[in-house]
C-alpha positions in Angstrom: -21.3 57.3 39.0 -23.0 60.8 39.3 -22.8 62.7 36.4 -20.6 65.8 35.7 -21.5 69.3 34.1 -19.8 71.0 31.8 -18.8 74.8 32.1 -17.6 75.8 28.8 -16.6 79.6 27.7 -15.8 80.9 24.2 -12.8 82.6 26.3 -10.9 82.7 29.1 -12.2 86.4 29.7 -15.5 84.8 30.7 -14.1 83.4 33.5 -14.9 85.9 36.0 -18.6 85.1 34.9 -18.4 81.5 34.6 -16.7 81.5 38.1 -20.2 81.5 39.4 -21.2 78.7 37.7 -18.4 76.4 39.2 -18.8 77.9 42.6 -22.6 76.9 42.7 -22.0 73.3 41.4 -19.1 72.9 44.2 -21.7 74.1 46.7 -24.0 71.3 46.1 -21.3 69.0 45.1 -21.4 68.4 41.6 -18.6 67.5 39.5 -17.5 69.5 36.7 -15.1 70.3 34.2 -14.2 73.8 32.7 -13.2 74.5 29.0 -12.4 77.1 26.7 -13.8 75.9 23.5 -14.8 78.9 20.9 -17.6 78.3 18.7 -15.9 80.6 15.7 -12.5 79.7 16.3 -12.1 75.7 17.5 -15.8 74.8 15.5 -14.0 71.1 15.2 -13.6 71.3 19.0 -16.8 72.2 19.6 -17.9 69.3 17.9 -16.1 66.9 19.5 -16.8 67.8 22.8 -20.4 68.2 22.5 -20.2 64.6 20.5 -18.9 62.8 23.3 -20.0 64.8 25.9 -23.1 62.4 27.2 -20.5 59.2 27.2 -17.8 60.9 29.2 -20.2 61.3 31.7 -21.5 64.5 31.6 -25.3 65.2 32.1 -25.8 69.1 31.2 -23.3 71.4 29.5 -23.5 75.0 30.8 -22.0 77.5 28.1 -21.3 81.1 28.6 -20.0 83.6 25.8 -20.3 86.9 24.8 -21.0 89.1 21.7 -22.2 86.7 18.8 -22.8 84.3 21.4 -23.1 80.6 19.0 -21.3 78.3 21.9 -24.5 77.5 23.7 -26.2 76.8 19.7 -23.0 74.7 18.3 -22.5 72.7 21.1 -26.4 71.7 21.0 -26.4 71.0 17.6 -23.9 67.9 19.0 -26.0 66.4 21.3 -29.3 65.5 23.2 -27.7 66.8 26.4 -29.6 69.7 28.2 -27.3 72.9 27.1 -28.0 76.1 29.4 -26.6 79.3 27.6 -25.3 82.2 29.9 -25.3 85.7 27.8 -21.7 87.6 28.8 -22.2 90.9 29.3 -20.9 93.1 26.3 -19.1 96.5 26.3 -21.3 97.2 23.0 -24.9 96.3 23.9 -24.3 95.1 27.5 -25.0 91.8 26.6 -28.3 92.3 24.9 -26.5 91.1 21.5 -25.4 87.9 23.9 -28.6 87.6 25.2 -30.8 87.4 21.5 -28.1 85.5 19.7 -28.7 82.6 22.6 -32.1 82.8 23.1 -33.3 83.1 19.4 -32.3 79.5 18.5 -34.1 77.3 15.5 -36.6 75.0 16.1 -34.9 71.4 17.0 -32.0 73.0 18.9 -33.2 74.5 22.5 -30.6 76.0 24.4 -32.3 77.1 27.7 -31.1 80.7 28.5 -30.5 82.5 31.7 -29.9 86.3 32.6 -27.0 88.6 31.3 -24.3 86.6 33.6 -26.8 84.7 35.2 -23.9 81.5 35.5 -25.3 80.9 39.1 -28.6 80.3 37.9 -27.4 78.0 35.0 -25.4 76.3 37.7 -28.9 75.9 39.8 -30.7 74.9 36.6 -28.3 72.1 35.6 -28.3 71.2 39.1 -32.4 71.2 39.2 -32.1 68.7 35.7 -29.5 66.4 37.7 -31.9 66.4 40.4 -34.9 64.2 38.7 -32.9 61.3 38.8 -30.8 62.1 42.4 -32.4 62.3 45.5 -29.6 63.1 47.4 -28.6 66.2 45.0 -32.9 67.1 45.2 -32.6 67.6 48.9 -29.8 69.7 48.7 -31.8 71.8 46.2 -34.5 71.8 48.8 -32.6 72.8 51.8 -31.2 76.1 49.8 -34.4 76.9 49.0 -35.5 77.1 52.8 -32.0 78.8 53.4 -32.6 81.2 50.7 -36.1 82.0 52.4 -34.8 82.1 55.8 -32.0 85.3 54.8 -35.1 86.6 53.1 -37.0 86.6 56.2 -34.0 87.7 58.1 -33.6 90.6 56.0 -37.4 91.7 56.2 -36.3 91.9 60.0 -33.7 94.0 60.2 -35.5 96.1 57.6 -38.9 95.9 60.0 -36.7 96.8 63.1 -35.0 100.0 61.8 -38.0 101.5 60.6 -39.9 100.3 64.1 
């Protein structure tokens, strides 16, 4: 059975983000699931999910929120699972406040931390940690690589030819 990532939000306003997260796991075929859990208002529900996360098959838990930010930090707390933390951009700070309240966690409870809506790159990153032990899912990471360096390439053409 491969294993499953989890995309959890601390609301359902972070779905336009978090969109990108499940969009870049379908494109290299990863299953996931999607939650709303909030860290400050379903804490119990937190814990629980991150509890059981590992034996209902999930390998990484991706966790996106906004403002105080604690989802990524609770749901680590709960488990040995890899947890990536995607800072929501903020009306207030622009997601600076996201950003430090993820990032700045306490010794014994790593949450690795993309960009200010960086979900795709969480997506890639929990894709990149499935990968050590799947072959299958490495080459796919491989082969967008080489894509993502051929449209760079392409680009540097078009750019080369109008200025020719």
């Amino acid at each position: 059975m491969s294993l499953k990532v989890a995309v959890v939000m601390g609301s359902d306003s972070d779905l336009s983000v978090m969109l990108d997260a499940v969009n870049k796991l379908k494109e290299f075929g990863i299953p996931y699931e999607v939650r709303v859990i909030s860290a400050h208002r379903t804490p119990s529900d937190a814990e629980q999910f991150a509890s059981h996360a590992k034996e209902n098959g999930f390998g990484a838990i991706i966790a996106g929120a906004g403002k105080a930010a604690h989802l990524g930090g609770v749901l680590a707390a709960y488990t040995t699972l890899p947890v990536i933390g995607v800072p929501i951009k903020t009306s207030m700070m622009g997601g600076l406040d996201s950003l430090l309240s993820i990032v700045q966690m306490p010794t014994g409870i790593p949450v690795a931390t993309v960009g200010v809506n960086g979900a795709a790159n969480a997506a890639i990153l929990a894709a990149q940690m499935l990968a050590i032990q799947d072959e299958a899912l490495a080459a796919k990471l491989a082969a967008f690589k080489v894509e993502m360096a051929e449209g760079v390439r392409a680009k540097d053409a078009k750019v080369q030819a109008e200025l020719q």
